[in-house]
Gaussian input, Z-matrix of N, CA and C with variables (Angstrom, degrees):
# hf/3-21g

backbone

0 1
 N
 C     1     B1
 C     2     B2     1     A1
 N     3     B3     2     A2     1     D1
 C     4     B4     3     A3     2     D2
 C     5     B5     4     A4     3     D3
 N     6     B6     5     A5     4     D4
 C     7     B7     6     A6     5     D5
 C     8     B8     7     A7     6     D6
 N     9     B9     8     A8     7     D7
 C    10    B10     9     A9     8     D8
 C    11    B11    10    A10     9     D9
 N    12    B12    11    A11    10    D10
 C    13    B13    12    A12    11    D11
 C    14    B14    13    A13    12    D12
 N    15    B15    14    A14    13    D13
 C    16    B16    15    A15    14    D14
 C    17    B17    16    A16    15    D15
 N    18    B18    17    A17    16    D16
 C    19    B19    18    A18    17    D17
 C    20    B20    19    A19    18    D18
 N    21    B21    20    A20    19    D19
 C    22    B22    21    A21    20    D20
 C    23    B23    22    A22    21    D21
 N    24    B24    23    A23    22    D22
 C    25    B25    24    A24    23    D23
 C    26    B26    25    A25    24    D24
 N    27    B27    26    A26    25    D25
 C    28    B28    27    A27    26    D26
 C    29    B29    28    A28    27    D27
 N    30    B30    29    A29    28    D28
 C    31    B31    30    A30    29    D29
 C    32    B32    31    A31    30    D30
 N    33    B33    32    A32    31    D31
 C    34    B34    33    A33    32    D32
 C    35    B35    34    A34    33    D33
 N    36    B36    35    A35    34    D34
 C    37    B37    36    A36    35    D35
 C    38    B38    37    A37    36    D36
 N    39    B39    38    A38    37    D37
 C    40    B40    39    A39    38    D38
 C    41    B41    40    A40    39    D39
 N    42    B42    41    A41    40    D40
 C    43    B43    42    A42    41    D41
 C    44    B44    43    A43    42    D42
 N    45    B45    44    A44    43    D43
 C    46    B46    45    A45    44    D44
 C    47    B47    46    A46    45    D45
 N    48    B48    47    A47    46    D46
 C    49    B49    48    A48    47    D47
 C    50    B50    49    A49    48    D48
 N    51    B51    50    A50    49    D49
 C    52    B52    51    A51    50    D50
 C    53    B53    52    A52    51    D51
 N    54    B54    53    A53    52    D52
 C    55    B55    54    A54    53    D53
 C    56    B56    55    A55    54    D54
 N    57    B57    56    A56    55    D55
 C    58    B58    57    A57    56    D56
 C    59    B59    58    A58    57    D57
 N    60    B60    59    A59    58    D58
 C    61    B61    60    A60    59    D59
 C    62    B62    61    A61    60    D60
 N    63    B63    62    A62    61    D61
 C    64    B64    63    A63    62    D62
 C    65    B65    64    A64    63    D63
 N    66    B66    65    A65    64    D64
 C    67    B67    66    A66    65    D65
 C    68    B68    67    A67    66    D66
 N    69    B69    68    A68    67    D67
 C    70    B70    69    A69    68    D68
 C    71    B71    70    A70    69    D69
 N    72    B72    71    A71    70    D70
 C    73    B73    72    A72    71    D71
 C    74    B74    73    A73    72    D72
 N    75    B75    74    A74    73    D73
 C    76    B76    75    A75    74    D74
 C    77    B77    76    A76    75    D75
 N    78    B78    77    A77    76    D76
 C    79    B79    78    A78    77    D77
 C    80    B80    79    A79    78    D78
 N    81    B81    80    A80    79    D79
 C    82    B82    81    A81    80    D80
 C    83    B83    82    A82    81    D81
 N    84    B84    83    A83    82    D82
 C    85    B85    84    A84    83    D83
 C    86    B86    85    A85    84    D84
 N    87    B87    86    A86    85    D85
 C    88    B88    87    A87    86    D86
 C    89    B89    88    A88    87    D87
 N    90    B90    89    A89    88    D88
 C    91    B91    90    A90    89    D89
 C    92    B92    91    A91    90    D90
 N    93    B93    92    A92    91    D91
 C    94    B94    93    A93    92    D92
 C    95    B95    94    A94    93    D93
 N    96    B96    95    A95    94    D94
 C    97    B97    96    A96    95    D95
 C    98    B98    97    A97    96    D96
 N    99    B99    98    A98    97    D97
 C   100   B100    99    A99    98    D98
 C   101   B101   100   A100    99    D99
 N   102   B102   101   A101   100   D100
 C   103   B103   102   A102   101   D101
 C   104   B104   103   A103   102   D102
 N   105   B105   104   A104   103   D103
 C   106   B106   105   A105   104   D104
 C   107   B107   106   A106   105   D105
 N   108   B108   107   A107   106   D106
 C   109   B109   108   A108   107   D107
 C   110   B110   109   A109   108   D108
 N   111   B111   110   A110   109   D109
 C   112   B112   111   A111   110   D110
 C   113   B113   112   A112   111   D111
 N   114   B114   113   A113   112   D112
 C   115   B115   114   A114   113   D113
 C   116   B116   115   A115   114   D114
 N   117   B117   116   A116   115   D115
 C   118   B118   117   A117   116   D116
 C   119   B119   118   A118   117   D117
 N   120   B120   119   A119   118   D118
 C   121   B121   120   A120   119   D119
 C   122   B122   121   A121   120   D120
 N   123   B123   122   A122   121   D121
 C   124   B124   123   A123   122   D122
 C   125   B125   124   A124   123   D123
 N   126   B126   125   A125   124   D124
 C   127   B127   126   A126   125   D125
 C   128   B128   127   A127   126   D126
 N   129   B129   128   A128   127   D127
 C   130   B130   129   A129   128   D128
 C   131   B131   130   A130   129   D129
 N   132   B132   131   A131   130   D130
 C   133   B133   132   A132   131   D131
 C   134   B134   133   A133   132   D132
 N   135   B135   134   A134   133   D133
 C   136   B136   135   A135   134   D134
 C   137   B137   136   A136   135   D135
 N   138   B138   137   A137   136   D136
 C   139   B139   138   A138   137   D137
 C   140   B140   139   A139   138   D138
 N   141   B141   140   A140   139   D139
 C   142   B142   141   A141   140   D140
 C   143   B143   142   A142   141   D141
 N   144   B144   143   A143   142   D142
 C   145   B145   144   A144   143   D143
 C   146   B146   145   A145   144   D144
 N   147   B147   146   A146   145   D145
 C   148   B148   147   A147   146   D146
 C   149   B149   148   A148   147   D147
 N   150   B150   149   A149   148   D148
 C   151   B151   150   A150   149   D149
 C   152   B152   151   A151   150   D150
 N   153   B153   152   A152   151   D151
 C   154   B154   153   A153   152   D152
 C   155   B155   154   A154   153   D153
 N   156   B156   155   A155   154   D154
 C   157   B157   156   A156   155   D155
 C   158   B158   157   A157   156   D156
 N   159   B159   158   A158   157   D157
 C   160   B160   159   A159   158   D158
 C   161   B161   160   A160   159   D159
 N   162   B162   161   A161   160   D160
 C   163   B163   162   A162   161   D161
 C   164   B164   163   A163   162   D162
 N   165   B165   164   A164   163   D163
 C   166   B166   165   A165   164   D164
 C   167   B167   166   A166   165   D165
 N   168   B168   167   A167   166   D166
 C   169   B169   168   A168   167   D167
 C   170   B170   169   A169   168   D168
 N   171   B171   170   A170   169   D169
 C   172   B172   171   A171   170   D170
 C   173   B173   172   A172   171   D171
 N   174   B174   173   A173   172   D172
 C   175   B175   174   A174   173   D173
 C   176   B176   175   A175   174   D174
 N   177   B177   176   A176   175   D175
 C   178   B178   177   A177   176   D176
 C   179   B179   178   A178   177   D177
 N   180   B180   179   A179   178   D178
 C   181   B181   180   A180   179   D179
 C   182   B182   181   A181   180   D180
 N   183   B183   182   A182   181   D181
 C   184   B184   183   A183   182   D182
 C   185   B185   184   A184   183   D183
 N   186   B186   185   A185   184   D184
 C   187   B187   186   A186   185   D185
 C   188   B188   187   A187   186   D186
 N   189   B189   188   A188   187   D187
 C   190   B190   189   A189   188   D188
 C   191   B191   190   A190   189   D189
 N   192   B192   191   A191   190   D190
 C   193   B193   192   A192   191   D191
 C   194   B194   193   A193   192   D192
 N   195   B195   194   A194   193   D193
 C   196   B196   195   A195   194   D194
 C   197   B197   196   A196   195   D195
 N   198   B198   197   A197   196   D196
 C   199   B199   198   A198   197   D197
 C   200   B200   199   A199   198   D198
 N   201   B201   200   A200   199   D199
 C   202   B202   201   A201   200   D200
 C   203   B203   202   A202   201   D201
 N   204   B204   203   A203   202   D202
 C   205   B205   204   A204   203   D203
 C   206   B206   205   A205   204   D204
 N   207   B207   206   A206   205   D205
 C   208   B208   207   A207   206   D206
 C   209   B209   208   A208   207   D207
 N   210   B210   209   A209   208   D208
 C   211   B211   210   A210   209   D209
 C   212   B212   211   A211   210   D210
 N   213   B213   212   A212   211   D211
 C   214   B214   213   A213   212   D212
 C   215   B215   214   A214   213   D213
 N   216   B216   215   A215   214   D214
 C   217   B217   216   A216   215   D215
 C   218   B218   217   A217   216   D216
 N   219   B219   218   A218   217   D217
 C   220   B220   219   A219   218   D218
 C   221   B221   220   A220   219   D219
 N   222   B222   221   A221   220   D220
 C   223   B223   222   A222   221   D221
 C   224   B224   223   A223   222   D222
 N   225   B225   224   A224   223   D223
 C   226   B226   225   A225   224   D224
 C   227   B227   226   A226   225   D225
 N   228   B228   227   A227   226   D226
 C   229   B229   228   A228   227   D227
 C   230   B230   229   A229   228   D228
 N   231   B231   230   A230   229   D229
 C   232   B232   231   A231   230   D230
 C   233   B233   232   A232   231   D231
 N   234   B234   233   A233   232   D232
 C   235   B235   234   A234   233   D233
 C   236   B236   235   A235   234   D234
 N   237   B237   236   A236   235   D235
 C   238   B238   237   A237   236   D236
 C   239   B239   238   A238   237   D237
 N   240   B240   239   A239   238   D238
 C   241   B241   240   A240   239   D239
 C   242   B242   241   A241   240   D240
 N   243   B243   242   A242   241   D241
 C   244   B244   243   A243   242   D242
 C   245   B245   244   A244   243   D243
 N   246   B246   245   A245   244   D244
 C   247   B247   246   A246   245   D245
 C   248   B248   247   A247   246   D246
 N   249   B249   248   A248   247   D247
 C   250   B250   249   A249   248   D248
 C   251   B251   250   A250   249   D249
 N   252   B252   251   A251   250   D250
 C   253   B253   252   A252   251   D251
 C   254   B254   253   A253   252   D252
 N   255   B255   254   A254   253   D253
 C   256   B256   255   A255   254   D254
 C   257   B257   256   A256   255   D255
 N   258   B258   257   A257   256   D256
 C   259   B259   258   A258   257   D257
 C   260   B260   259   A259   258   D258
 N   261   B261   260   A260   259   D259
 C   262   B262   261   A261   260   D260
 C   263   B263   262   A262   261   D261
 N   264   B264   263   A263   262   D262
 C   265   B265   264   A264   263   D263
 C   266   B266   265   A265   264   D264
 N   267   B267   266   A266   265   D265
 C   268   B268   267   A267   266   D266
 C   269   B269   268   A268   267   D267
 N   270   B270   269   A269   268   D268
 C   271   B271   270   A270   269   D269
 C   272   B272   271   A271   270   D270
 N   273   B273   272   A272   271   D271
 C   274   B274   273   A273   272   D272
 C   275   B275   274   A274   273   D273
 N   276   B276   275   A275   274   D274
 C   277   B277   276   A276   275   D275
 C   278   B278   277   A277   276   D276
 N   279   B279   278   A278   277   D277
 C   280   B280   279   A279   278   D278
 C   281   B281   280   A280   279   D279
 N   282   B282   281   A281   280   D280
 C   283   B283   282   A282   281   D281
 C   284   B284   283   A283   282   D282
 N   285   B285   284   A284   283   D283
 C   286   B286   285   A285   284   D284
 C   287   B287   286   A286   285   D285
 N   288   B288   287   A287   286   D286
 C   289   B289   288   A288   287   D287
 C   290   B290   289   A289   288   D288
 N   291   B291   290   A290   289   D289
 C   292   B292   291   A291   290   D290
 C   293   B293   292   A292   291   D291
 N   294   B294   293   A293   292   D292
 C   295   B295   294   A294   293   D293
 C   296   B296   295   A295   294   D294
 N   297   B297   296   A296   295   D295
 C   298   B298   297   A297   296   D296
 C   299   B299   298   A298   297   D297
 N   300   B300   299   A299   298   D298
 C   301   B301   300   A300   299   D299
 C   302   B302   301   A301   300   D300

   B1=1.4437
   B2=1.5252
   B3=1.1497
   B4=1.7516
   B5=1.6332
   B6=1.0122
   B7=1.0587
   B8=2.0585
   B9=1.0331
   B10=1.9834
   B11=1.8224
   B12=1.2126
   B13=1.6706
   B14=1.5100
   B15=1.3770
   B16=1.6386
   B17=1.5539
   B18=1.0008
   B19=1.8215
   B20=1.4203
   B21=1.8067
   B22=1.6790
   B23=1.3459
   B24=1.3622
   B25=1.2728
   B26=1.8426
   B27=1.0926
   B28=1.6832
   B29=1.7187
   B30=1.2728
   B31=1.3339
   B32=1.8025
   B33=1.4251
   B34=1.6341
   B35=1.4269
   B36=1.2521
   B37=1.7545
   B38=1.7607
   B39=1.1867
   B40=2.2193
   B41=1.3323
   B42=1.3830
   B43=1.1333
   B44=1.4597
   B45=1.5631
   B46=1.5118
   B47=1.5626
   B48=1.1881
   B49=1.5006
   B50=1.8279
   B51=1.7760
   B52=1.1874
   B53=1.6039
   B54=1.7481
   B55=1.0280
   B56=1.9228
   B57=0.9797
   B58=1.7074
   B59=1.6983
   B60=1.0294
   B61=1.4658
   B62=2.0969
   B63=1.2809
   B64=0.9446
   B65=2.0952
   B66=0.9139
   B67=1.6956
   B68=1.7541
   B69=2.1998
   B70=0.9498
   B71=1.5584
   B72=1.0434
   B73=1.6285
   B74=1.1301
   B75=0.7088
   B76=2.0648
   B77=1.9197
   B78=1.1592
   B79=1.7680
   B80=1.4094
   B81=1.7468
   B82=1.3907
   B83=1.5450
   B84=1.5388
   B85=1.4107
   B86=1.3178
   B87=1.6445
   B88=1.5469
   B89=1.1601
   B90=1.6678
   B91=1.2282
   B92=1.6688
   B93=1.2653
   B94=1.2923
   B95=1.6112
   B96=1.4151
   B97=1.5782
   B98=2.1130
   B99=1.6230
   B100=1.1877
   B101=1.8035
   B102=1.5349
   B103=1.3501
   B104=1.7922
   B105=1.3545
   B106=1.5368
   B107=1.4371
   B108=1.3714
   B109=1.6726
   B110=1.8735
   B111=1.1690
   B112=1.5646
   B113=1.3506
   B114=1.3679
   B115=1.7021
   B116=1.0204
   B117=1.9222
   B118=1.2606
   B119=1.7399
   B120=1.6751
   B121=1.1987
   B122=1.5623
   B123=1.3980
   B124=1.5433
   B125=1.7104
   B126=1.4155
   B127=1.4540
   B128=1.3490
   B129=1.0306
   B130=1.9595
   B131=1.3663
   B132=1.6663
   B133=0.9021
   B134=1.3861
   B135=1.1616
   B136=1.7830
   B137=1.2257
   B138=1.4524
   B139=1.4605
   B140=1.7213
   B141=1.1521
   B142=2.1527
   B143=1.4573
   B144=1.2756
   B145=1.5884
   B146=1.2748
   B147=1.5343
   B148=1.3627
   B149=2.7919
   B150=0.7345
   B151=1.7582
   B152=1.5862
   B153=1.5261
   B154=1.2906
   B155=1.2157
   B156=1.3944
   B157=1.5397
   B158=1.8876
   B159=1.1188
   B160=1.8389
   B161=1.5471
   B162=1.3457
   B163=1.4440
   B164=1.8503
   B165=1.3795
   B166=0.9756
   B167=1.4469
   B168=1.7047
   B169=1.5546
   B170=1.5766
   B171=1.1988
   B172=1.3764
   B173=1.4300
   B174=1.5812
   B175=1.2149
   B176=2.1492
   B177=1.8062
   B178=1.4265
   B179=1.4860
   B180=1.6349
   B181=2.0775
   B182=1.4458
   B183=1.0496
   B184=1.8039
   B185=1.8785
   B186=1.3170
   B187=1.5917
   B188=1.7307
   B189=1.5121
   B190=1.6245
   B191=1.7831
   B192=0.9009
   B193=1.5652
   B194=1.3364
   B195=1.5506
   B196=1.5868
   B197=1.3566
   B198=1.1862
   B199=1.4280
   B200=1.4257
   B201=1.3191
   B202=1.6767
   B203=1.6368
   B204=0.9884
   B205=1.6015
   B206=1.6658
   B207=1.4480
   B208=1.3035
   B209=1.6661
   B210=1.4617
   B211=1.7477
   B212=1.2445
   B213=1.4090
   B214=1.5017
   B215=1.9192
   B216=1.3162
   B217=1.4076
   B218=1.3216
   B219=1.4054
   B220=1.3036
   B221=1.7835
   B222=1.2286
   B223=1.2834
   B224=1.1975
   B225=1.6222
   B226=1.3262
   B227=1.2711
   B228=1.5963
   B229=1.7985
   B230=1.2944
   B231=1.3898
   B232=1.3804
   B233=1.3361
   B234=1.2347
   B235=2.0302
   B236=1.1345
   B237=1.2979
   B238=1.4805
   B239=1.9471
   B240=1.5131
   B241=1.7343
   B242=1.5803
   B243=1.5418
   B244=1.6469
   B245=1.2906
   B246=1.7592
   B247=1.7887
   B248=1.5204
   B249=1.0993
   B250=1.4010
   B251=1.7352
   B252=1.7232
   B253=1.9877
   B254=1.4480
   B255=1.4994
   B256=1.2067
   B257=1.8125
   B258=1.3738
   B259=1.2466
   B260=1.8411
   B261=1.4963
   B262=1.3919
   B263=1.7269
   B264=1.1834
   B265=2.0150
   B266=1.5830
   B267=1.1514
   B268=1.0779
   B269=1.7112
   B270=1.4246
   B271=1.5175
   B272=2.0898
   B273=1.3546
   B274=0.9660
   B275=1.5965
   B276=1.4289
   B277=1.4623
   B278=1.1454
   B279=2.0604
   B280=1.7054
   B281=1.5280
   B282=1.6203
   B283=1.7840
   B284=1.6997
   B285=1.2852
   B286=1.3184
   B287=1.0066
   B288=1.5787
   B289=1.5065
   B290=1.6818
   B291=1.4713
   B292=1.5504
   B293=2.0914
   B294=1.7113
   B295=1.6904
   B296=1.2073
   B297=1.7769
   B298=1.4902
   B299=1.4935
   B300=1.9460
   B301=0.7421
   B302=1.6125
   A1=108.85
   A2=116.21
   A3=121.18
   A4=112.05
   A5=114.14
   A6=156.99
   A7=118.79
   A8=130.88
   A9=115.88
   A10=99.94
   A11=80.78
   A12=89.93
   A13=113.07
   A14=103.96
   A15=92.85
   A16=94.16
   A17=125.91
   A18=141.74
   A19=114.14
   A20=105.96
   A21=109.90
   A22=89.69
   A23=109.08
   A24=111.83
   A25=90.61
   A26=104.97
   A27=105.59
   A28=125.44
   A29=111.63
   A30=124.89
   A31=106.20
   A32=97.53
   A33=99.67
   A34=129.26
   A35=119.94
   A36=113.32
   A37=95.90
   A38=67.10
   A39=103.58
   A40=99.32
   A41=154.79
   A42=150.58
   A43=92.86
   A44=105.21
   A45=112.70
   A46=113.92
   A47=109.13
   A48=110.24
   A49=107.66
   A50=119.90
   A51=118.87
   A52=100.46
   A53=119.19
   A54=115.32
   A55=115.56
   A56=120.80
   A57=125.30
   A58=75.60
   A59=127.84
   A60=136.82
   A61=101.92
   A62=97.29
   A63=117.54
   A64=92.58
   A65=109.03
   A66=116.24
   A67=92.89
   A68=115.53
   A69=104.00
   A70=118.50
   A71=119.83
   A72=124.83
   A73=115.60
   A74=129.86
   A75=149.72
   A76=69.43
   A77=116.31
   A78=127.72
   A79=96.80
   A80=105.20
   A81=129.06
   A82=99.84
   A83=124.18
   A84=107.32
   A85=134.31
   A86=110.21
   A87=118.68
   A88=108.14
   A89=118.64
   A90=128.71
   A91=103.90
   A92=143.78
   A93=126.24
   A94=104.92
   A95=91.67
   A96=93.02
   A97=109.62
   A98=101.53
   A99=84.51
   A100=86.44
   A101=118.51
   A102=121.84
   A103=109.10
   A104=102.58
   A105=107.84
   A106=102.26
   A107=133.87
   A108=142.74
   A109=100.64
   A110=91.75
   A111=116.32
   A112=105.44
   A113=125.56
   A114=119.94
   A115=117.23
   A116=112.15
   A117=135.27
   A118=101.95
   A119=98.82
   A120=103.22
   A121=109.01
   A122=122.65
   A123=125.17
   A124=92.52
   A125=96.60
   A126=103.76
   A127=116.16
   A128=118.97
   A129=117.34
   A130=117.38
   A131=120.89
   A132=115.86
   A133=128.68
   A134=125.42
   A135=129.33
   A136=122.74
   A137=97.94
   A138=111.63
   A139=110.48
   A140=95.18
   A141=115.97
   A142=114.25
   A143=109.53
   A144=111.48
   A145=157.22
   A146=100.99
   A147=119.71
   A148=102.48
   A149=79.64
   A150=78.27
   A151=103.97
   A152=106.21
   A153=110.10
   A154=117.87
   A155=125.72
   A156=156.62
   A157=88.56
   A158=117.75
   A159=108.34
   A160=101.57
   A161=132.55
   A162=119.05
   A163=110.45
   A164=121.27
   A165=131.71
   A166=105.53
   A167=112.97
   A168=104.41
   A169=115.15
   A170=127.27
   A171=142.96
   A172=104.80
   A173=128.05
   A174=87.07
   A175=93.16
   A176=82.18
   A177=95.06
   A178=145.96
   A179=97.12
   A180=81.98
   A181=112.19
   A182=91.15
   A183=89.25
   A184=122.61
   A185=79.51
   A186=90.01
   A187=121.48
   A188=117.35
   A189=106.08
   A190=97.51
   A191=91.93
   A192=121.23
   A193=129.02
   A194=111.64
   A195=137.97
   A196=100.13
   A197=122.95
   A198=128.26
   A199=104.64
   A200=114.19
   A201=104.77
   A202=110.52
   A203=144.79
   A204=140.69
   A205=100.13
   A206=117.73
   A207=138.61
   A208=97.33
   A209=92.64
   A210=111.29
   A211=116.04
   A212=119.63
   A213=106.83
   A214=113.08
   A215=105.09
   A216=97.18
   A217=109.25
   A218=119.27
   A219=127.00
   A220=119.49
   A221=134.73
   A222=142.77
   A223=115.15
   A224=119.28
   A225=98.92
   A226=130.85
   A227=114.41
   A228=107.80
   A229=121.42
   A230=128.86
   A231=139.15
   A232=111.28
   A233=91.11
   A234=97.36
   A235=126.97
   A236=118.03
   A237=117.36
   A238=98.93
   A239=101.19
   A240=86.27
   A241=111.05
   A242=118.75
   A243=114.67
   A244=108.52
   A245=117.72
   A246=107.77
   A247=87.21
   A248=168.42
   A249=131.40
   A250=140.74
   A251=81.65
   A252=94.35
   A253=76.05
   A254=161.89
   A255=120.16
   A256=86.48
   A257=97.54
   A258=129.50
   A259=136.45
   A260=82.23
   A261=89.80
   A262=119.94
   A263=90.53
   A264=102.55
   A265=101.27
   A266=112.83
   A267=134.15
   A268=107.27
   A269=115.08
   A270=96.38
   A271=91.29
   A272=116.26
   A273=90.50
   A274=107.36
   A275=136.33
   A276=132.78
   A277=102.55
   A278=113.52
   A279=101.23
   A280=82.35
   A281=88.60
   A282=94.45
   A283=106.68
   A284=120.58
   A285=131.06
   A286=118.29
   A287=119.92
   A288=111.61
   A289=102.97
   A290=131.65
   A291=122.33
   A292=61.85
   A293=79.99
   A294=101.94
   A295=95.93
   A296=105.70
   A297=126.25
   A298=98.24
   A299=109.44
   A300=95.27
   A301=102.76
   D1=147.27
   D2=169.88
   D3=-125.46
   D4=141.53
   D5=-171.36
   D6=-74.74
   D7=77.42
   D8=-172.32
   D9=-95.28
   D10=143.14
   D11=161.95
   D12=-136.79
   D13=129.12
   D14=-170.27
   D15=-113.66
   D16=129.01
   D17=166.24
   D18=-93.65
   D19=113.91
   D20=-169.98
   D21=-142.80
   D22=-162.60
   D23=-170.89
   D24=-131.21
   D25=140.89
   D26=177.97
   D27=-46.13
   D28=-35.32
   D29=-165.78
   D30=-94.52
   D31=-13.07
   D32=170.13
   D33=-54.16
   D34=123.69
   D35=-169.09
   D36=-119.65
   D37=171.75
   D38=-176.70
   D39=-112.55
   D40=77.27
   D41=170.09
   D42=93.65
   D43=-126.91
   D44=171.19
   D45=-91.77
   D46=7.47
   D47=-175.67
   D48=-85.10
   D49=170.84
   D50=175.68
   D51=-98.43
   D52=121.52
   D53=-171.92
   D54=-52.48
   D55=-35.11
   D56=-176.36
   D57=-52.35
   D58=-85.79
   D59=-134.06
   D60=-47.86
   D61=-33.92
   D62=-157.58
   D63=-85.38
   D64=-65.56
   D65=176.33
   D66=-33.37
   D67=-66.42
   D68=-154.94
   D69=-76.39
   D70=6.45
   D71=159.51
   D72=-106.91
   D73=44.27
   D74=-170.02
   D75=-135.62
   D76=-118.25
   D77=175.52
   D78=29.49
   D79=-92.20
   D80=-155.75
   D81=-63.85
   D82=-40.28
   D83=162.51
   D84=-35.91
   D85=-28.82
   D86=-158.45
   D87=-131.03
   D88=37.28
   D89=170.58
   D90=50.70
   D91=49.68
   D92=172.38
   D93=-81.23
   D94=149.31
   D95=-174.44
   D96=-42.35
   D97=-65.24
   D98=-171.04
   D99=-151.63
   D100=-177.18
   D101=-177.59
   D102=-164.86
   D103=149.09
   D104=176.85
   D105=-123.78
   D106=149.07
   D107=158.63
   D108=-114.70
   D109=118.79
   D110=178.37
   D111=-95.96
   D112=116.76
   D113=135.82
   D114=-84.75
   D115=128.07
   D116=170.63
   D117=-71.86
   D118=153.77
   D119=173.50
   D120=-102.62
   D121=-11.47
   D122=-176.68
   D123=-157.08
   D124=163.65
   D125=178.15
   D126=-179.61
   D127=151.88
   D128=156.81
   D129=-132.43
   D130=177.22
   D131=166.73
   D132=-127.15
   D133=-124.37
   D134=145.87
   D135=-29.04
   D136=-58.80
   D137=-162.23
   D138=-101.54
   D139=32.30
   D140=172.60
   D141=36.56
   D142=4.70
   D143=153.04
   D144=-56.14
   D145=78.04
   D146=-149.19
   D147=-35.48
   D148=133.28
   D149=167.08
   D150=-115.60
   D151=147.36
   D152=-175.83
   D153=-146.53
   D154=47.63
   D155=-131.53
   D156=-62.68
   D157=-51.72
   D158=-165.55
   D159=-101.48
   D160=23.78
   D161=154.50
   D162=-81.01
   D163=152.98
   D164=-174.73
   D165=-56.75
   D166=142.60
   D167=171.74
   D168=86.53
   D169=-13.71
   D170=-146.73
   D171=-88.40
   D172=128.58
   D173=179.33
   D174=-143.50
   D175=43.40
   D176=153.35
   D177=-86.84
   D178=136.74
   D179=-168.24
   D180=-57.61
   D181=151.78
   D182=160.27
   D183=-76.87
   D184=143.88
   D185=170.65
   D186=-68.01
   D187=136.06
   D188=173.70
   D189=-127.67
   D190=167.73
   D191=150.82
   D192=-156.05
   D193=132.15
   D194=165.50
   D195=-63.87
   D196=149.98
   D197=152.62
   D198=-138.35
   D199=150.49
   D200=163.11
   D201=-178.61
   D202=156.22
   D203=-96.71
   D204=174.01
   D205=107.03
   D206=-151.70
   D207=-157.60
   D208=171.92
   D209=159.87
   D210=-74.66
   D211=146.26
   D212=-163.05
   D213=-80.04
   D214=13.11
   D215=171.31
   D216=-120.75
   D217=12.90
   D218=166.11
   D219=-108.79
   D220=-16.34
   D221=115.75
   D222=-20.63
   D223=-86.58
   D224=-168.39
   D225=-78.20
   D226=-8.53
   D227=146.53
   D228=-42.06
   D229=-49.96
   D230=160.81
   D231=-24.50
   D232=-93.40
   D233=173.98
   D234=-31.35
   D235=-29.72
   D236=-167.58
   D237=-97.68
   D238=-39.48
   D239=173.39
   D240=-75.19
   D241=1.80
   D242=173.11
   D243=-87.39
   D244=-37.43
   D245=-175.53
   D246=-83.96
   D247=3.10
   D248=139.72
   D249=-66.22
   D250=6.82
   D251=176.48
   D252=-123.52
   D253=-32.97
   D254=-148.05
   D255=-175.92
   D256=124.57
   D257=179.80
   D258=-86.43
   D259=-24.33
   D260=173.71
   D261=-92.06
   D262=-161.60
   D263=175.39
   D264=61.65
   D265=162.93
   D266=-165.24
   D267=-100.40
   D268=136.17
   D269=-173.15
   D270=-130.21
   D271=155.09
   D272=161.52
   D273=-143.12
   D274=-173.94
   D275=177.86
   D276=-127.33
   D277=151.05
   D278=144.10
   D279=-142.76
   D280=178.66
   D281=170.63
   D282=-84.23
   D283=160.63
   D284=164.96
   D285=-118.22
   D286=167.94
   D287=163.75
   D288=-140.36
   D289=137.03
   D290=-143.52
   D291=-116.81
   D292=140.27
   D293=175.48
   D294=-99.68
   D295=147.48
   D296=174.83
   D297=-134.47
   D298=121.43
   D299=-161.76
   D300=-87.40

């Protein structure tokens, strides 16, 4: 099994759409086993700019992450029909292995 993590920023859109919303019905379109969307409470990126979305005054996006957890040739079908709508954010992979106890 493999493992995606996609790193965006909450306020990121797909047209007029909210990109999370948009990734997590991309998922459920394609039968992925299952998926979580995380809001970060702090974060940076490339450019080491700390974000600090819930301090007062703030008027940084928040950080997200997708996660979601497939066969590894069904993941990266995923990925590949996601970078043809959307190019940015950071995505990353590992393998997993789901414990039975």
């Amino acid at each position: 099994m493999l493992q995606a993590q996609i790193f965006i920023d909450k306020d990121d859109l797909l047209g007029t759409r909210p990109l999370y919303e948009f990734i997590m019905q991309l998922l459920i379109n394609q039968n992925v086993r299952g998926a979580t969307a995380y809001r970060g409470i702090m974060g940076f990126g490339v450019n080491q700019q700390m974000k600090r979305p819930d301090e007062i005054f703030s008027f940084d996006e928040p950080p997200m992450m997708i996660t979601f957890i497939d066969e590894e040739e069904k993941v990266r079908e995923v990925l590949t029909l996601l970078r043809a709508s959307y190019k940015g954010g950071f995505i990353i992979t590992h393998p997993v292995e789901q414990f039975k106890a």
